[in-house]
C-alpha positions as CSV (number, residue, x, y, z in Angstrom):
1,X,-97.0,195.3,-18.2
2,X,-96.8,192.0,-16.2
3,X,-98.1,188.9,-17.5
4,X,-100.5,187.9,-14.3
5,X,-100.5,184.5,-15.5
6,X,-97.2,183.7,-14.2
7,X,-98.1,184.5,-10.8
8,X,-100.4,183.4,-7.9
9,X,-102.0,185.1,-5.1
10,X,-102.2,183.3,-1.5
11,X,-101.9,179.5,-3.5
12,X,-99.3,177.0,-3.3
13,X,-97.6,174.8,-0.3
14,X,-95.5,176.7,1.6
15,X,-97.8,179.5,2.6
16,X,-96.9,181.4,5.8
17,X,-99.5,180.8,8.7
18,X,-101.6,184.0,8.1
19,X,-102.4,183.2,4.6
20,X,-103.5,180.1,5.6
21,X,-105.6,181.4,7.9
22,X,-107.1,183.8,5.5
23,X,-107.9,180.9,2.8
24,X,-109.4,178.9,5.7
25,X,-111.9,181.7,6.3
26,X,-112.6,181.8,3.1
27,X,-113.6,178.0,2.8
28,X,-115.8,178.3,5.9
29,X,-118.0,181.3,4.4
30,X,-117.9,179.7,1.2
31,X,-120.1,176.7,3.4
32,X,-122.9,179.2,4.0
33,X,-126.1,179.5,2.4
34,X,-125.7,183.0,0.4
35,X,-123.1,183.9,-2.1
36,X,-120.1,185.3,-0.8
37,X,-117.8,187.4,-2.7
38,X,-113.9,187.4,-1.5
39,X,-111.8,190.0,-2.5
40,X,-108.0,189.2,-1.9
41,X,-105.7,192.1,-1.5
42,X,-102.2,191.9,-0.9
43,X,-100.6,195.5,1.2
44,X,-103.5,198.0,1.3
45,X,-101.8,201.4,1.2
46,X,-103.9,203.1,3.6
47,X,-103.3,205.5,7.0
48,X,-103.9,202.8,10.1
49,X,-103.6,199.8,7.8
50,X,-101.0,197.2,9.8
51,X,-98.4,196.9,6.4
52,X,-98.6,200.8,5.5
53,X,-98.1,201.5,9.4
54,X,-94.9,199.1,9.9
55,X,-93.2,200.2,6.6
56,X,-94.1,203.5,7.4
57,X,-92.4,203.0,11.1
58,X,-89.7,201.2,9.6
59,X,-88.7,204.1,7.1
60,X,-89.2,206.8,9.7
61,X,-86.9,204.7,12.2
62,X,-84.6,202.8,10.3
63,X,-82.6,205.2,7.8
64,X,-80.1,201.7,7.6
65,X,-82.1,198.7,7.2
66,X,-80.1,195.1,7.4
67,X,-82.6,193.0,5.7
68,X,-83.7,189.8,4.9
69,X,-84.6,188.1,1.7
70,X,-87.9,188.8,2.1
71,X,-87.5,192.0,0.6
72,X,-87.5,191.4,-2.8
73,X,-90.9,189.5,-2.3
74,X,-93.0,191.2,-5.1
75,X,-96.6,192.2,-4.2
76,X,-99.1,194.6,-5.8
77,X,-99.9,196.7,-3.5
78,X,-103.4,198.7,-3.9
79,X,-104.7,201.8,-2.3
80,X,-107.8,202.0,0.2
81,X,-109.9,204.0,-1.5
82,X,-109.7,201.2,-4.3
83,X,-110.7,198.6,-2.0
84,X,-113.6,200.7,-0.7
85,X,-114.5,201.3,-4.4
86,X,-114.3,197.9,-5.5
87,X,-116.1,197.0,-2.3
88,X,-118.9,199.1,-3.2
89,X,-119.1,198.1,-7.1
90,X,-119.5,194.5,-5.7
91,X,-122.7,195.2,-3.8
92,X,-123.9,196.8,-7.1
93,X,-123.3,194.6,-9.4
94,X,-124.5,190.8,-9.4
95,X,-121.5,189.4,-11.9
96,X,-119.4,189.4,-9.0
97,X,-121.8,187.5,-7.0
98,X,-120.5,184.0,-5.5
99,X,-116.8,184.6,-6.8
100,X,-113.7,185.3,-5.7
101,X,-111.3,188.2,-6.8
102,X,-107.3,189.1,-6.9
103,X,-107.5,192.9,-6.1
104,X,-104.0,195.1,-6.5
105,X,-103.2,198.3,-7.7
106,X,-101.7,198.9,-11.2
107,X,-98.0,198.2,-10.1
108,X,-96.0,195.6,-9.3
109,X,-93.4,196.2,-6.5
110,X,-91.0,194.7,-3.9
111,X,-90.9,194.9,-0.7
112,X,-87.7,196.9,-1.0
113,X,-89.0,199.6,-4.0
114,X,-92.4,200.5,-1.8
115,X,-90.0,201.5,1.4
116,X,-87.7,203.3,-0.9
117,X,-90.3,205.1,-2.9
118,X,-92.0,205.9,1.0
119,X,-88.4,207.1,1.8
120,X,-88.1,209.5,-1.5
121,X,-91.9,211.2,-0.8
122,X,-90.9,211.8,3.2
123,X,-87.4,213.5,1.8
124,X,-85.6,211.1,3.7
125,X,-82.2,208.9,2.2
126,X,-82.6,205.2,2.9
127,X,-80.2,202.5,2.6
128,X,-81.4,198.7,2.6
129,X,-78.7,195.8,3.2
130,X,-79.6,192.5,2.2
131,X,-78.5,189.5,4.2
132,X,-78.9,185.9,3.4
133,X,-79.1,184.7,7.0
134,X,-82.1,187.1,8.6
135,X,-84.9,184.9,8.8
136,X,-88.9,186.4,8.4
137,X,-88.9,185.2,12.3
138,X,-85.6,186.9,13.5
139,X,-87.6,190.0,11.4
140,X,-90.9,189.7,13.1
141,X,-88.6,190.5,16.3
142,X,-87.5,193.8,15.4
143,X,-90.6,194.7,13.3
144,X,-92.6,194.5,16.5
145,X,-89.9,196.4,18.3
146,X,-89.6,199.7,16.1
147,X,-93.2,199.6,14.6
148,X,-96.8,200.8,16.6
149,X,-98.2,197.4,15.3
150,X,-98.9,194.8,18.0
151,X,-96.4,191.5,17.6
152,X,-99.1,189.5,17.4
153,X,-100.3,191.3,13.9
154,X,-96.7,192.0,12.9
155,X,-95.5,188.4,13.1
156,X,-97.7,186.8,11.0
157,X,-97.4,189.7,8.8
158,X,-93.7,189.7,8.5
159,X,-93.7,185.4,8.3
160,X,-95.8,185.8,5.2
161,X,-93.5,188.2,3.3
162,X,-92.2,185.2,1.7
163,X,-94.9,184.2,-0.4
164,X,-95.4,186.3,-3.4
165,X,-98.9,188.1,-3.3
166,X,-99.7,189.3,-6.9
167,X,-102.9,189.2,-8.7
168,X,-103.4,185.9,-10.8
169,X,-106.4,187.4,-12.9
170,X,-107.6,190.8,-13.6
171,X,-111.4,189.9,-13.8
172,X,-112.3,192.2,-11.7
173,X,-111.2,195.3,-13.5
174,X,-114.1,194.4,-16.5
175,X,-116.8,194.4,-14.1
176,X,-115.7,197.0,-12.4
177,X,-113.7,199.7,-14.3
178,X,-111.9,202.1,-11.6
179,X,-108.9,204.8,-12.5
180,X,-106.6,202.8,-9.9
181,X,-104.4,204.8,-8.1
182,X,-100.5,204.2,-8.9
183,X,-98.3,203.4,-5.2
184,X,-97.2,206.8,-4.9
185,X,-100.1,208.7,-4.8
186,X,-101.7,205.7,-2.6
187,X,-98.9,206.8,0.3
188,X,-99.4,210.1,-0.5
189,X,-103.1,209.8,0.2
190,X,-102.4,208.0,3.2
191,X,-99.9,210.2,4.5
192,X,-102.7,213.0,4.7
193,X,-105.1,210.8,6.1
C-alpha cells in the first residue's frame, strides 16, 4: 500500500502546459454561483480515451520502444466505469458537494509497467529502452506519428508525462465506496469495448 501523503496530483511549479490548463478551469468554475465538484483523474483506462488509445497504438506498433525518462513517471491509473461510477455517486450524495477529489484506481504504476502489462494481455513481447536525452517534446513527435490521436491532444499529453499524477487523498473512497477495478482488468474491459 502507498502512503498517498507523499505524493501530489496536478500541484507544484513545473507543471506541463495541459495541467495547467486543467487547474485553470478549475479556478474559473470554482467563481460561479453553484457548487462544483472536480474530480481529478490521472490515465482513464477506457476504449477511445486519448492515454489508453496512444499507449494502446504504441504497444501495437512499437514492439522496441527507445524511451524517454518520462517513463518511469508514476500515475494511478483508474478505469472508466469507475469514473462513471464515481461520477454518478457525486450527483447522489451532497458530502461531495463544493469539493474537489483525487480519483485513481487501486494501483500505482509507471508509465513503463502499464505498456508492459498492455503488451502481456495482447500476447505480444515488448522491449522498452530508456534514454537520457529524448525529451517529452522530441516524444510528442513520434507519439503523434504512430498513434490515431490528433498532435494537438497527444502533445500536451505526452509534455505532461513528467509530472507525477497520483492521488494525494483518498476522501473519496468513504463517501463513496466502489469495488475499483485493478489496471488489468480496466484494459481488459476496454479492449472489448
Amino acid at each position: 500500500m502507498h502512503d498517498s501523503s507523499h505524493y501530489y496530483c496536478e500541484t507544484g511549479d513545473d507543471l506541463s502546459e495541459h495541467l495547467k490548463s486543467r487547474l485553470a478551469v478549475a479556478d474559473i468554475l470554482k467563481k460561479g454561483t453553484f457548487a462544483t465538484t472536480f474530480l481529478r483523474a490521472a490515465v482513464i483506462i477506457g476504449a477511445g480515451g486519448a492515454s489508453f488509445e496512444m499507449i494502446l497504438a504504441l504497444v501495437k506498433y512499437l514492439p522496441v520502444m527507445i524511451t524517454p525518462r518520462w517513463v518511469s513517471t508514476r500515475c494511478q491509473p483508474i478505469a472508466v466505469d469507475d469514473v462513471i461510477s464515481y461520477r454518478a455517486g457525486c450527483l447522489t450524495d451532497e458530502r461531495t458537494s463544493g469539493r474537489t477529489f483525487d480519483i485513481g484506481g487501486p494501483e500505482v504504476l509507471t508509465y513503463r509497467e502499464m505498456m508492459e502489462r498492455l503488451a502481456r494481455i495482447q500476447g505480444k513481447k515488448l522491449y522498452i529502452l530508456t534514454v537520457p536525452v529524448l525529451t517529452p517534446k522530441l516524444s510528442s513527435y513520434w507519439v503523434g506519428f504512430i498513434t490515431p490521436v490528433p498532435a494537438s491532444v497527444s502533445m500536451p499529453l505526452i509534455e505532461g508525462l513528467k509530472n507525477e499524477v497520483v492521488c494525494r487523498d483518498n476522501a473519496i473512497r468513504d463517501i463513496i465506496p466502489l469495488q475499483l477495478k485493478p489496471y488489468d482488468e480496466a484494459v481488459r474491459c476496454a479492449l472489448k469495448g
